[in-house]
PyMOL commands that place a pseudoatom at each C-alpha (Angstrom):
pseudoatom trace, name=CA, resn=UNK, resi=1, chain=A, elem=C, hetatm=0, pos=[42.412, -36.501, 36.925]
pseudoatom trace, name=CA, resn=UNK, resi=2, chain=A, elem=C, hetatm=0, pos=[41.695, -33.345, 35.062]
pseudoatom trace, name=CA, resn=UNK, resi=3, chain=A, elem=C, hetatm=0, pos=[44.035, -30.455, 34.515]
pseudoatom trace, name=CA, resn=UNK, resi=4, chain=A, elem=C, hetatm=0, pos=[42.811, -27.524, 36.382]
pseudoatom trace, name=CA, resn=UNK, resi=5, chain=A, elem=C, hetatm=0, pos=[41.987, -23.904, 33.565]
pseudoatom trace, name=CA, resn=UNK, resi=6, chain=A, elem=C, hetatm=0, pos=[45.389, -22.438, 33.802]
pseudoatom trace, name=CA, resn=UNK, resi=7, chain=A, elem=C, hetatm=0, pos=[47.176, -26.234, 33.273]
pseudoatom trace, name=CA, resn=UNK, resi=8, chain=A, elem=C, hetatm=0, pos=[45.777, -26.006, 30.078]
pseudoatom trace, name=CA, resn=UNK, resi=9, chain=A, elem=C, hetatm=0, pos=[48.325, -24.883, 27.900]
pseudoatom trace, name=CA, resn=UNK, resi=10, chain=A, elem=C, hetatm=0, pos=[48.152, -27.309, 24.427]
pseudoatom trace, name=CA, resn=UNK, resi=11, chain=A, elem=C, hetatm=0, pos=[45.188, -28.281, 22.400]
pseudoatom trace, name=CA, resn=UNK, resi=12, chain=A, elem=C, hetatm=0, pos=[46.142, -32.162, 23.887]
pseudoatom trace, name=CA, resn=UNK, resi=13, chain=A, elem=C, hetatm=0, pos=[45.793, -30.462, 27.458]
pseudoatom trace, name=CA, resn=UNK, resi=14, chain=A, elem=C, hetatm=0, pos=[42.583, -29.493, 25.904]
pseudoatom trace, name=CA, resn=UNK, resi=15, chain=A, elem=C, hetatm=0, pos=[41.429, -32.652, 24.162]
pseudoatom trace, name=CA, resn=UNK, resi=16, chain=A, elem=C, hetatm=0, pos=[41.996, -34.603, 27.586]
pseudoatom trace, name=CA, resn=UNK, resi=17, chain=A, elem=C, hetatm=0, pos=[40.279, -32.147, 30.008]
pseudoatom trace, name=CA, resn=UNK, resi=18, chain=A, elem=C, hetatm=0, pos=[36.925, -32.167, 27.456]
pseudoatom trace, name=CA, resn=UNK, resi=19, chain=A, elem=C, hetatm=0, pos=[37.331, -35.453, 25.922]
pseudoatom trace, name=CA, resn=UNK, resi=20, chain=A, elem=C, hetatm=0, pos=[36.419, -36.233, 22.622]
pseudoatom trace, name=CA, resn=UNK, resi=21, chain=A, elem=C, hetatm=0, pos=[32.662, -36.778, 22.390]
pseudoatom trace, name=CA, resn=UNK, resi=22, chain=A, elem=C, hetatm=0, pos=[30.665, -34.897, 19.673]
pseudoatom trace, name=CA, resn=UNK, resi=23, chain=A, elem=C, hetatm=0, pos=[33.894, -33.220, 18.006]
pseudoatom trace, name=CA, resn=UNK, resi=24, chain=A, elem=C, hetatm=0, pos=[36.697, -34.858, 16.566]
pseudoatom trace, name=CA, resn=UNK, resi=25, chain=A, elem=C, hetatm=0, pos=[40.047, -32.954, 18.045]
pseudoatom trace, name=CA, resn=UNK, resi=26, chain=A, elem=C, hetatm=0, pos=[43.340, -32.385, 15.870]
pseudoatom trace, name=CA, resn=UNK, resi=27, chain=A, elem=C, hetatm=0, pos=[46.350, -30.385, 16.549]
pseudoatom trace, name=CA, resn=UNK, resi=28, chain=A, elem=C, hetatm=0, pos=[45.360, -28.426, 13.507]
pseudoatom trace, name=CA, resn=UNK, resi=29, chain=A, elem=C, hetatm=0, pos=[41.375, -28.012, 13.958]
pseudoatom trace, name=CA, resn=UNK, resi=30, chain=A, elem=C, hetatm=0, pos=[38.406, -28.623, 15.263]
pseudoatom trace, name=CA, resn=UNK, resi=31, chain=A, elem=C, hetatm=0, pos=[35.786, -29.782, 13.467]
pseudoatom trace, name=CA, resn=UNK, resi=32, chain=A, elem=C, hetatm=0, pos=[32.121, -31.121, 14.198]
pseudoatom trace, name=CA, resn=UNK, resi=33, chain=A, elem=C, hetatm=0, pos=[30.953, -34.823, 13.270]
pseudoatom trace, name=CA, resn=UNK, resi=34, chain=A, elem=C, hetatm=0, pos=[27.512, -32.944, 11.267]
pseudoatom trace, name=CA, resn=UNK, resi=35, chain=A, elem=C, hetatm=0, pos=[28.535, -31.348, 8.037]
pseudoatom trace, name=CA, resn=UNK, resi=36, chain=A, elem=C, hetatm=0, pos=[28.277, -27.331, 8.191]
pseudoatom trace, name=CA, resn=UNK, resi=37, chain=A, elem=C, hetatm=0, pos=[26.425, -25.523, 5.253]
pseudoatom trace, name=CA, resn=UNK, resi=38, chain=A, elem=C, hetatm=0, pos=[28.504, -22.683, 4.098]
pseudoatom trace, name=CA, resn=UNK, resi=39, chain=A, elem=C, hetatm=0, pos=[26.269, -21.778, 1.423]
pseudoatom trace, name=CA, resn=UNK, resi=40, chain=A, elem=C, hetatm=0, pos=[23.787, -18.758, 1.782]
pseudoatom trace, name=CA, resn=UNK, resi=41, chain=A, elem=C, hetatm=0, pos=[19.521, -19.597, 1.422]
pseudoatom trace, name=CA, resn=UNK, resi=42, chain=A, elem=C, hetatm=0, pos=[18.175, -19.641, -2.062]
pseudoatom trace, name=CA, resn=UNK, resi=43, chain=A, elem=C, hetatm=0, pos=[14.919, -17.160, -1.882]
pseudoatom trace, name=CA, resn=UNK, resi=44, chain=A, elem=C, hetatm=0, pos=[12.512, -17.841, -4.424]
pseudoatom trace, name=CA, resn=UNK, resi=45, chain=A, elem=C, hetatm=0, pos=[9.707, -15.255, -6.016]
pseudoatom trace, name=CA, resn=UNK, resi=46, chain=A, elem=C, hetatm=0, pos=[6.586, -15.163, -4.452]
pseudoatom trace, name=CA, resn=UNK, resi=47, chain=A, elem=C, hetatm=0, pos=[4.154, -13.573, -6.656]
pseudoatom trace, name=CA, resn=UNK, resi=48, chain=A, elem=C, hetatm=0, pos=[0.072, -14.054, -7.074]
pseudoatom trace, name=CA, resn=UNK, resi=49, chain=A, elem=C, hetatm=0, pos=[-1.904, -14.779, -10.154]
pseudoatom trace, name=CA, resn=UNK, resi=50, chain=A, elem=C, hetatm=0, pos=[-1.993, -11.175, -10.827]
pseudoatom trace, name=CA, resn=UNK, resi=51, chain=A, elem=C, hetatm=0, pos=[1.969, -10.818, -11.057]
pseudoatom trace, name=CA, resn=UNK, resi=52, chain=A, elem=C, hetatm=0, pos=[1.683, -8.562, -8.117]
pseudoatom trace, name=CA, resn=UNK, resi=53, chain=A, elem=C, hetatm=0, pos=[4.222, -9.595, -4.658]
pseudoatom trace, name=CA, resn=UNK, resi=54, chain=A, elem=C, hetatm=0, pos=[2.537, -8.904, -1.341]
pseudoatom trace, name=CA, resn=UNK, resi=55, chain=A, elem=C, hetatm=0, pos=[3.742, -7.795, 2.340]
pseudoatom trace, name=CA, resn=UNK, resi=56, chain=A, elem=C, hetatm=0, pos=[3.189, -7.029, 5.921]
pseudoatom trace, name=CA, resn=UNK, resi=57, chain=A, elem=C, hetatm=0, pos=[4.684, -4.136, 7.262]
pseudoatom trace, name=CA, resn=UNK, resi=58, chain=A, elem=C, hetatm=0, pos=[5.082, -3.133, 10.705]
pseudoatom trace, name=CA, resn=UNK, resi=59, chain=A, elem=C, hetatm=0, pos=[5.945, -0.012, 13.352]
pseudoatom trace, name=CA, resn=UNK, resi=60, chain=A, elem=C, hetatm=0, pos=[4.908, 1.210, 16.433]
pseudoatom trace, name=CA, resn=UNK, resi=61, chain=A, elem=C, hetatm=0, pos=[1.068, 0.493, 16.413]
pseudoatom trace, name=CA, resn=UNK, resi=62, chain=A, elem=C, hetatm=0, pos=[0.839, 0.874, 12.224]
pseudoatom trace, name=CA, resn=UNK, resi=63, chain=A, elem=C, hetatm=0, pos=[0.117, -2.367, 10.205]
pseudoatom trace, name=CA, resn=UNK, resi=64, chain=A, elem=C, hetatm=0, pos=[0.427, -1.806, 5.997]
pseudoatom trace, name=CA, resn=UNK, resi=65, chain=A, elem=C, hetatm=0, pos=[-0.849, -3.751, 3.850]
pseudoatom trace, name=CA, resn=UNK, resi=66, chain=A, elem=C, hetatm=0, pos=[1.527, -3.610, 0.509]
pseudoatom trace, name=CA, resn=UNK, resi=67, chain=A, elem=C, hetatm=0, pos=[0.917, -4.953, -2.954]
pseudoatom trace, name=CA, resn=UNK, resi=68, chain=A, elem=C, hetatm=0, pos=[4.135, -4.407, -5.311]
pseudoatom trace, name=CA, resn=UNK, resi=69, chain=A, elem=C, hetatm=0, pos=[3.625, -4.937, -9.188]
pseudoatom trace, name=CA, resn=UNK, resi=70, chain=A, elem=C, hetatm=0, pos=[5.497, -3.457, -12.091]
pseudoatom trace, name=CA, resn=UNK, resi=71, chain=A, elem=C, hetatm=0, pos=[3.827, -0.256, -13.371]
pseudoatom trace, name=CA, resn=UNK, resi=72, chain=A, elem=C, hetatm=0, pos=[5.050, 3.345, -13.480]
pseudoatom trace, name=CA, resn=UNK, resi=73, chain=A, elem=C, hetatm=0, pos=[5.794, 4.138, -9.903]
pseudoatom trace, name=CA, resn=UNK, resi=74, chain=A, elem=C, hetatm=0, pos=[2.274, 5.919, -8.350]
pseudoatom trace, name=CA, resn=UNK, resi=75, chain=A, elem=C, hetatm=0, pos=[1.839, 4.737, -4.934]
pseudoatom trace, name=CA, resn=UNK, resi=76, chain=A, elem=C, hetatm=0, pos=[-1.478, 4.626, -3.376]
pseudoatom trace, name=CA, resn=UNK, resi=77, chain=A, elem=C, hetatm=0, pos=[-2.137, 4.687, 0.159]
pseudoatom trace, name=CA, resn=UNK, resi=78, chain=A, elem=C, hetatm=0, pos=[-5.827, 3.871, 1.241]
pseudoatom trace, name=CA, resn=UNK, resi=79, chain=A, elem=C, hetatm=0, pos=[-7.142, 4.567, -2.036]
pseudoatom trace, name=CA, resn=UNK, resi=80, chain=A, elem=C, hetatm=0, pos=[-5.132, 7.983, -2.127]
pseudoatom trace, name=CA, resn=UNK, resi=81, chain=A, elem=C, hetatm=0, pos=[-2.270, 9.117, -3.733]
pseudoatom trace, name=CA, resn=UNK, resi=82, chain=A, elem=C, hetatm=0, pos=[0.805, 9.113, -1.395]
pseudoatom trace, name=CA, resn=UNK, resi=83, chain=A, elem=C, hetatm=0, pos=[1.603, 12.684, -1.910]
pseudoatom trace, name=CA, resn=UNK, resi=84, chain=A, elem=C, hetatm=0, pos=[-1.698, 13.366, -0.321]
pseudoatom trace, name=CA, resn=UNK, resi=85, chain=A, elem=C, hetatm=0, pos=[-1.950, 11.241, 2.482]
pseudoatom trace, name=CA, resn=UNK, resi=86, chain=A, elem=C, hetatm=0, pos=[1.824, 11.879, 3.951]
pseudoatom trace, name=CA, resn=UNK, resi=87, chain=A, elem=C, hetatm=0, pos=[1.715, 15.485, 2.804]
pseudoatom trace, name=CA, resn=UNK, resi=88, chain=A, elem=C, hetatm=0, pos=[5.404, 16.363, 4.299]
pseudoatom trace, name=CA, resn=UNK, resi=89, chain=A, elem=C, hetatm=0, pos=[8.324, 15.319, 2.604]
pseudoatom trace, name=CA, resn=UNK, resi=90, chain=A, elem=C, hetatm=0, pos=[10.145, 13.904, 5.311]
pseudoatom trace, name=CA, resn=UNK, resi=91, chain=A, elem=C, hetatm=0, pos=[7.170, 11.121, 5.190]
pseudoatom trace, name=CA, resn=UNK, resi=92, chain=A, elem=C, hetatm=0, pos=[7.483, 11.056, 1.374]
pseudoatom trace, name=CA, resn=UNK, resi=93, chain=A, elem=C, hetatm=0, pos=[11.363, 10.389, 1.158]
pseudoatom trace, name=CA, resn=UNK, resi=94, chain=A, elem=C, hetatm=0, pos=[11.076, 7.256, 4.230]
pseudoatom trace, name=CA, resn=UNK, resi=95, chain=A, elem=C, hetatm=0, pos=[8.654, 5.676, 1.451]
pseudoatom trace, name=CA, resn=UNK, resi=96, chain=A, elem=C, hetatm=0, pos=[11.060, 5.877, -1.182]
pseudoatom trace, name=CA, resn=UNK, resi=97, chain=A, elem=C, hetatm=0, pos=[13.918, 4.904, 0.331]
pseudoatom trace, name=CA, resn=UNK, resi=98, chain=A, elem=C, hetatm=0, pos=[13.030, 1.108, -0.181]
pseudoatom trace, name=CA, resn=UNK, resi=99, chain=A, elem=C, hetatm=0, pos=[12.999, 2.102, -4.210]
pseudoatom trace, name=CA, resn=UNK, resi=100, chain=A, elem=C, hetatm=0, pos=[16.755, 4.245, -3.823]
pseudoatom trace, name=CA, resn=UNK, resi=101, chain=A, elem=C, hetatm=0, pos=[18.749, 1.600, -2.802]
pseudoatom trace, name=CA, resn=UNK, resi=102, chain=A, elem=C, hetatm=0, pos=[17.430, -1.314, -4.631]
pseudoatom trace, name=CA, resn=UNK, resi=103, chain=A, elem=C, hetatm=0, pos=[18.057, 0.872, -8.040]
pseudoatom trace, name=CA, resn=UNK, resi=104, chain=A, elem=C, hetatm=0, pos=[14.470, 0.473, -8.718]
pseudoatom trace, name=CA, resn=UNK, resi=105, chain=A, elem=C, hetatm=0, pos=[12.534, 4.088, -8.671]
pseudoatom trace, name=CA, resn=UNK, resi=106, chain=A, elem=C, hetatm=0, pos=[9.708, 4.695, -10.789]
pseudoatom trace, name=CA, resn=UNK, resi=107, chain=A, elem=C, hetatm=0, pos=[9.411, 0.949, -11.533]
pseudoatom trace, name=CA, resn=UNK, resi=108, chain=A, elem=C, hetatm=0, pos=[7.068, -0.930, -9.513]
pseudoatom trace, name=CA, resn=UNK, resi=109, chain=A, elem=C, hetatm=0, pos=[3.350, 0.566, -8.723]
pseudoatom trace, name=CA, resn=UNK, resi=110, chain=A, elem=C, hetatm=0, pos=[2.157, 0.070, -5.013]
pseudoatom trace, name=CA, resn=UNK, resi=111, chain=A, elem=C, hetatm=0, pos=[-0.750, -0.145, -3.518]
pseudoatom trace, name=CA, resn=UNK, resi=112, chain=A, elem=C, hetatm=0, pos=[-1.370, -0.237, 0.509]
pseudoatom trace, name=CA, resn=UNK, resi=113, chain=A, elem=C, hetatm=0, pos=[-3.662, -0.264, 2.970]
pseudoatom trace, name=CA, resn=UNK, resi=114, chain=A, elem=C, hetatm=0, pos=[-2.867, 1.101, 6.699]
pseudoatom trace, name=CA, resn=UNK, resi=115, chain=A, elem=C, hetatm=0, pos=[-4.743, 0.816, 9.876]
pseudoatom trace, name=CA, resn=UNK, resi=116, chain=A, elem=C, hetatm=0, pos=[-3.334, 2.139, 13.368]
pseudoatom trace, name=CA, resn=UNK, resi=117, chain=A, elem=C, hetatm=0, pos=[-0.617, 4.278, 14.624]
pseudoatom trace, name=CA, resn=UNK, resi=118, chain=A, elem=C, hetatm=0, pos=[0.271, 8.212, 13.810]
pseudoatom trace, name=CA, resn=UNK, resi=119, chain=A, elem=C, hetatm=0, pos=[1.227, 8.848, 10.188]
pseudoatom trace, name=CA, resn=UNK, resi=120, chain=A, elem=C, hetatm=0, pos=[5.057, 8.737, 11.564]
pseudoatom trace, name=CA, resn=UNK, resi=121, chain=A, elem=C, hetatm=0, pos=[4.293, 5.306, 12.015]
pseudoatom trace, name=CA, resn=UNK, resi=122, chain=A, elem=C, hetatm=0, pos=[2.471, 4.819, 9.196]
pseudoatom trace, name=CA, resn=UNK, resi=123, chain=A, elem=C, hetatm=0, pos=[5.256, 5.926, 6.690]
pseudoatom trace, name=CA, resn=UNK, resi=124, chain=A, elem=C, hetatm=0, pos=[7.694, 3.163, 8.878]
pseudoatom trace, name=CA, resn=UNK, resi=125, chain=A, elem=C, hetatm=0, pos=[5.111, 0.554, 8.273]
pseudoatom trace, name=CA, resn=UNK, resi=126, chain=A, elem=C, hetatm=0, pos=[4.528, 1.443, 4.111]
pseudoatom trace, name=CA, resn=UNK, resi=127, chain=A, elem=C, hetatm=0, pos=[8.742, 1.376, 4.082]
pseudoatom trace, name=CA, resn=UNK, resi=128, chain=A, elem=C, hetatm=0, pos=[8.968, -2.123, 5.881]
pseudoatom trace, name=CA, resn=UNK, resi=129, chain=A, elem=C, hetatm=0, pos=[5.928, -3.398, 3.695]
pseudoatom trace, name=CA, resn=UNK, resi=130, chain=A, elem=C, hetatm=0, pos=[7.123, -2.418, 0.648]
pseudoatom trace, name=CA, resn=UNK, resi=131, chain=A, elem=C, hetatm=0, pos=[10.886, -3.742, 1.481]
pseudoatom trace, name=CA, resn=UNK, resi=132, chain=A, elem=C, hetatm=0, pos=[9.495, -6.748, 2.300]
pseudoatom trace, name=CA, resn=UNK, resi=133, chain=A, elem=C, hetatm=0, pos=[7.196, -7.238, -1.143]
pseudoatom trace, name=CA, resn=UNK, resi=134, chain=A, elem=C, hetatm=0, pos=[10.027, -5.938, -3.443]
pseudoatom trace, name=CA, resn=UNK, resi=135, chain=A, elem=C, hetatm=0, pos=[12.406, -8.571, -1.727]
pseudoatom trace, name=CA, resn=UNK, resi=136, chain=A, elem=C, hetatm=0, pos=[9.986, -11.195, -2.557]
pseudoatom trace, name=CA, resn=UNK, resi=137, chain=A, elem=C, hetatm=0, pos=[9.029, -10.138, -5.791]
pseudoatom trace, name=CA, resn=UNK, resi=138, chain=A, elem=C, hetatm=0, pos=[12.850, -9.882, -6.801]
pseudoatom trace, name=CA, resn=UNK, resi=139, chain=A, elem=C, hetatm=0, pos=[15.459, -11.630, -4.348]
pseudoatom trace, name=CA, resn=UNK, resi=140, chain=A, elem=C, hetatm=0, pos=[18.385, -10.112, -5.778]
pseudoatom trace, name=CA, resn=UNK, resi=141, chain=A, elem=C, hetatm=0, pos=[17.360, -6.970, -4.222]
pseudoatom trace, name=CA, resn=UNK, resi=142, chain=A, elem=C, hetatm=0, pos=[17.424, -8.834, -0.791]
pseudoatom trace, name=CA, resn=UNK, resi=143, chain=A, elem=C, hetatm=0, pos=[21.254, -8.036, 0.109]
pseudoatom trace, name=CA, resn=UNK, resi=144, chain=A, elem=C, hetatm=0, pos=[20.826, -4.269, -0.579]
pseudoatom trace, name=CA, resn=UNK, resi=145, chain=A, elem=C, hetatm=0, pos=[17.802, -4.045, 1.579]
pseudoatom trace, name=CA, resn=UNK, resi=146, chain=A, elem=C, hetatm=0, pos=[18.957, -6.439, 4.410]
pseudoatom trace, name=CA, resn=UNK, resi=147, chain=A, elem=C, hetatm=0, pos=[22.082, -4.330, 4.906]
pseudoatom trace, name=CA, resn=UNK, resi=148, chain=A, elem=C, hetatm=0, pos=[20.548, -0.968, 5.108]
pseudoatom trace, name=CA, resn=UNK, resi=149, chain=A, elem=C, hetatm=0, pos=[18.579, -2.224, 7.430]
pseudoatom trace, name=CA, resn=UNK, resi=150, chain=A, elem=C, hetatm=0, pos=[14.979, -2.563, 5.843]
pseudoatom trace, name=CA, resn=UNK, resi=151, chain=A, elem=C, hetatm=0, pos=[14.009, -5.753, 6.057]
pseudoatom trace, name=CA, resn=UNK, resi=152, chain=A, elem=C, hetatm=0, pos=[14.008, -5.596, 10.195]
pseudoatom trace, name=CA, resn=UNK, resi=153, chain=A, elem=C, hetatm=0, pos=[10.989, -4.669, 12.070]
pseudoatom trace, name=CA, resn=UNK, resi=154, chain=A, elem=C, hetatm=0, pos=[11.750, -1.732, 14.332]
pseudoatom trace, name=CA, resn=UNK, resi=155, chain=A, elem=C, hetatm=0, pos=[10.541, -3.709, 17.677]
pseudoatom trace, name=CA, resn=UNK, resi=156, chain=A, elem=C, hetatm=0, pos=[9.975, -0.224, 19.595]
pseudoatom trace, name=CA, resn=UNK, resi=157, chain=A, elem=C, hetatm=0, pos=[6.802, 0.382, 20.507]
pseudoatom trace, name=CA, resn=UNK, resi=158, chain=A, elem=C, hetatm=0, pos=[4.952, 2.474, 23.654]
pseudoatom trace, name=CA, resn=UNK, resi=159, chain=A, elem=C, hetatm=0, pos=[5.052, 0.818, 26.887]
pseudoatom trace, name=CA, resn=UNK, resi=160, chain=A, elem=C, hetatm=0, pos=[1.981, 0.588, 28.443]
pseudoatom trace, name=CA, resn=UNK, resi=161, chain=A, elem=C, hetatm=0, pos=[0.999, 2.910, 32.113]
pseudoatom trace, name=CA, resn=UNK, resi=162, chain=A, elem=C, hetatm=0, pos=[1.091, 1.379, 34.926]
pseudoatom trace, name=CA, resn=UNK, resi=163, chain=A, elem=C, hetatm=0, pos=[-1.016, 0.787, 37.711]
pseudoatom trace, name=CA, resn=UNK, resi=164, chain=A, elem=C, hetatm=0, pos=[-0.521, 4.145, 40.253]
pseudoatom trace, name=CA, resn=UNK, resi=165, chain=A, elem=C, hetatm=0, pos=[1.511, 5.839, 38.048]
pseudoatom trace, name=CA, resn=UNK, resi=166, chain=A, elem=C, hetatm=0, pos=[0.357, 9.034, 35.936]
pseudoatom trace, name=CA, resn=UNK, resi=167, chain=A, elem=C, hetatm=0, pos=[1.748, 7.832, 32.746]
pseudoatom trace, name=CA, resn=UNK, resi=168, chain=A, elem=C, hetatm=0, pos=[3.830, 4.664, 31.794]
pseudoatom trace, name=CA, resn=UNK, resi=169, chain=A, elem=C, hetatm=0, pos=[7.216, 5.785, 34.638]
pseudoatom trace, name=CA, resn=UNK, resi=170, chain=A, elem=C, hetatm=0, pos=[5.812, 9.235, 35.316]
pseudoatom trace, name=CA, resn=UNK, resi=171, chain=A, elem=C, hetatm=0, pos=[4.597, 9.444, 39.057]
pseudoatom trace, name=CA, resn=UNK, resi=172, chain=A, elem=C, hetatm=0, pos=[2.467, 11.686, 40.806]
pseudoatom trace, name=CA, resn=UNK, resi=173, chain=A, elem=C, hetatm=0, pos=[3.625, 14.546, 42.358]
pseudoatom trace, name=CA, resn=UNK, resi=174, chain=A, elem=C, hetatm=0, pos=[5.255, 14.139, 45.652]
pseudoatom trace, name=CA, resn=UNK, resi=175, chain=A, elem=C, hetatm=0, pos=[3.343, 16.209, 49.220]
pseudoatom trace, name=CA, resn=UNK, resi=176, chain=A, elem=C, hetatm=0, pos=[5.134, 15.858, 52.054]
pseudoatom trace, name=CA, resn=UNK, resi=177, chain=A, elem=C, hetatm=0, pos=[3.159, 17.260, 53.878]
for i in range(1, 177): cmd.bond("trace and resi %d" % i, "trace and resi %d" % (i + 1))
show_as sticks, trace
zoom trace
């Protein structure tokens, strides 16, 4: 007979209610019969003939294209300097960001294509593309850029209208009579 939840009181109690299969039980700890890696992944360099690193960024509906090499630190964005396509600053300073915190401005050269979305968008997708391509082209940047957060695609995009509804939730306007 098993003890009932609140008979268990020991880590024996415990050991007899579960048994031992899969897990080898001790007063002390618990421990499982596969060996557990404790080490962190090894990320090599991925870079082309060319020396360059590419990437795939993604937001909303936006998809960038993003070539990293070492150069001088222009940016081009569909055969345009960046300055010119995102003309407000706001836009400018979400591009850069990836260059801030990996200690890296005015050091790598970049040059994107992007298809789809708003220019909001747009910037979001050049930032996650060119996270992405510096993390390949140096790993030790990876840590830096994982923890503020620029290595994740932002997974929020429109939701689509629905059938008898004016807009994706909005409805049409109620007659009573």
């Amino acid at each position: 007979m098993t003890p009932m939840a609140d008979e268990i009181k020991s880590l024996s109690d415990l050991k007899s209610a579960v048994g031992t299969e899969g897990a080898a039980v001790s007063e002390d700890t618990i421990t499982l019969d596969r060996p557990v890696s404790t080490e962190a992944p090894v990320y090599e360099q991925k870079r082309d003939e060319l020396g360059r690193s590419y990437a795939t960024g993604k937001r909303k509906d936006a998809i960038a294209r993003v070539w990293v090499k070492p150069g001088k630190g222009t940016i081009t964005v569909n055969g345009r300097d960046v300055t010119k396509y995102f003309a407000r600053p706001v836009l400018q300073m979400v591009i850069n960001q990836p260059f801030t915190v990996a200690n890296v401005a005015g050091q790598f050269d970049v040059v994107c294509t992007v298809v789809g979305g708003g220019l909001s968008g747009q910037a979001g997708a050049v930032k996650h593309g060119i996270s992405k391509a510096l993390s390949h082209y140096d790993p030790s940047v990876r840590p830096a850029l994982k923890k503020a957060g620029f290595l994740t695609r932002d997974p929020r995009v429109v939701e689509r209208k629905k059938y008898g509804k004016a807009k994706a939730r909005k409805s049409f306007q109620f007659s009573k009579r």
